[in-house]
Phi, psi and omega in degrees: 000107156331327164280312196290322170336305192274344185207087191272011169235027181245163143345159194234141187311089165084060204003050181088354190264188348303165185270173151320325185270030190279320187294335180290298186337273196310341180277295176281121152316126166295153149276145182294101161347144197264144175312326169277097181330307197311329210252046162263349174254358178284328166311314177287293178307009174274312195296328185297305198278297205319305205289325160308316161327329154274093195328282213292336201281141183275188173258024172265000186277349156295322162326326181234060183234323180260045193264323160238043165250174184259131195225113149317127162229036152285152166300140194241096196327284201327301191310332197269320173289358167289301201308308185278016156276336194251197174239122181330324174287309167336285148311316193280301190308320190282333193291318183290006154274330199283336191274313144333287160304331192304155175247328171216122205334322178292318190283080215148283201281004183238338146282354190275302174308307189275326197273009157253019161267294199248004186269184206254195151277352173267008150268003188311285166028282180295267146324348188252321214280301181289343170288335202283340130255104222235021174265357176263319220247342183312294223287328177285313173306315184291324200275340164280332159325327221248314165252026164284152154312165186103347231273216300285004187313314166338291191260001143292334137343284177315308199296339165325313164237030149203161165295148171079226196285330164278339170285337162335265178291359176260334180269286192340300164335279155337305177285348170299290208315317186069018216253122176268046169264344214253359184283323185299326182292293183320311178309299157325316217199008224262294170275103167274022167093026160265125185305357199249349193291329204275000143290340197228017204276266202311334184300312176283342173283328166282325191287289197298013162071050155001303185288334183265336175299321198267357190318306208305159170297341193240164169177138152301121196327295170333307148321309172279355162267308128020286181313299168335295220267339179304305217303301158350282208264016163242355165273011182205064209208351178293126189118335159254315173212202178315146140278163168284000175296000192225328183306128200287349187242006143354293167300291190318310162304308159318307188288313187299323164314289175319323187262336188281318176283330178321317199282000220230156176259156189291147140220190170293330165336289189301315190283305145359273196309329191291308171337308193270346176302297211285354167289333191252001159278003184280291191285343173227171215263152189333316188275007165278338185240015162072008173250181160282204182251316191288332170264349174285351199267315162302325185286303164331302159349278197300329181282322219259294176330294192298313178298004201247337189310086198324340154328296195310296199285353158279327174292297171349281224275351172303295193317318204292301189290349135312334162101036212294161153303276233280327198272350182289316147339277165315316189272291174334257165251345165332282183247060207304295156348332201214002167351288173309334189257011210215088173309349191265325198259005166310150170299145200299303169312311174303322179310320185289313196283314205264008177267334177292314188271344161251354143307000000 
């Protein structure tokens, strides 16, 4: 693929698209999904089944063939018992033509389907090139991933390069593995600041044990930034996955996160995230956050203290006048609740004048 070509370790610009079939899509009503979830894969395994049942048919005979039908593109009982019905080799030769070759997102999601039925370790490849358009192709790409040899290095490899809804399905995926080759990347790297983040935030934090990596005396910046942004992405996450009101390491995570940042020079990142912690330990009652009142009111302490550090509040107060988004926020509505308390965004004077008086 030409886009991964110009940036192969990046994300692919507006996830590849447009695709090639797009004037068909837009031109032609897509079919509608049949109200009954079980029959959403039956039409394509009929056609599937039709076409194996036949020695002689190639896999280009397939190419215009689900074009008015409904192509699931999540995994599919029906689709996989067509594909395991037939001989393997078979399957594996059409799915790796339809996915090659397909001219359009339906033929393409349905080779994709059989060779994450039968396919081998020598589609891994394959399967990673076409997941990297993963807001169509993640779900299938992940799931084939996932029970190949390669793990879980395959799909972190993938979870690397792409975003949204496909960054979706590939850490889920991960986190299913359950594998501890796969934690540092999980500690690390899991979440990239996408509002979609907030399905797989707490999830990833329990699999890589978050709380005992932060337990050590020691942590990398990375990590505790890292940490920040999990904790982040569990204050506002409700309707996809855990808060922090259900994650069970909530306190603990927290007092370590606070403390472990003591040691870090300000940055806006940072100061940003600490802003949006201690506003929403502010704003909501202990057991919403998962402490008691006595550990939320420390850690809340410990946060409202790194913003008050004159450091902070000098870096704070550059990004604001550089026009940073996040402290323009912060200053704006953002951190309405806890305002008062956040000497970098005071008028020069009050500042002045409450630096005389607690000096």
């Amino acid at each position: 693929m030409r886009l991964h070509q110009k940036a192969p370790d990046k994300p692919l610009p507006r996830d590849g698209s447009p695709y090639p079939d797009d004037g068909l899509h837009r031109c032609q009503p897509r079919p509608k999904p049949p109200k009954n979830p079980r029959a959403r894969g039956t039409a394509v395994a009929r056609i599937l089944s039709r076409h194996f049942a036949q020695p002689s048919s190639q896999p280009s005979a397939l190419a215009d063939a689900f074009h008015d039908v409904y192509v699931p593109v999540h995994p599919n009982d029906e689709i996989t018992r067509a594909a395991l019905g037939a001989a393997d080799d078979r399957v594996r030769q059409t799915g790796r033509w339809l996915v090659r070759h397909g001219t359009d997102r339906c033929s393409v999601t349905v080779g994709l389907a059989l060779t994450a039925a039968v396919g081998t370790a020598d589609d891994i490849p394959l399967i990673q090139t076409i997941g990297l358009l993963s807001d169509r192709f993640g779900p299938l790409a992940s799931h084939a991933l996932e029970r190949l040899p390669g793990r879980p290095e395959s799909l972190l490899w993938l979870a690397d390069r792409v975003t949204g809804w496909g960054r979706v399905y590939v850490v889920e995926a991960i986190c299913r593995l359950d594998d501890p080759r796969a934690r540092p990347w999980l500690l690390r790297k899991a979440v990239d600041g996408d509002y979609l983040n907030g399905y797989f935030a707490a999830e990833a934090a329990t699999v890589a044990r978050l709380h005992e990596a932060l337990a050590e005396s020691e942590c990398d910046s990375e990590l505790v930034d890292h940490s920040g942004r999990l904790l982040h992405v569990m204050t506002y996450c409700g309707g996809m996955g855990e808060t922090l009101h259900h994650y069970p390491h909530s306190a603990a995570v927290l007092e370590a996160h606070a403390r472990h940042l003591g040691r870090l020079a300000p940055t806006v990142a940072r100061f940003f995230n600490v802003a949006v912690l201690a506003q929403h330990l502010t704003t909501e009652p202990p057991e919403k956050v998962g402490c008691t009142e006595a550990q939320r009111d420390a850690v809340l302490a410990a946060y409202l203290a790194l913003l008050d550090r004159e450091d902070w509040c000098e870096l704070a107060r550059t990004g604001l006048a550089a026009k940073d988004s996040r402290l323009q926020w912060l200053a704006g509505s953002g951190a309405a609740q806890i305002r008062a308390r956040l000497r970098a965004f005071a008028a020069p004077d009050a500042a002045a004048q409450e630096q005389r008086t607690t000096g």
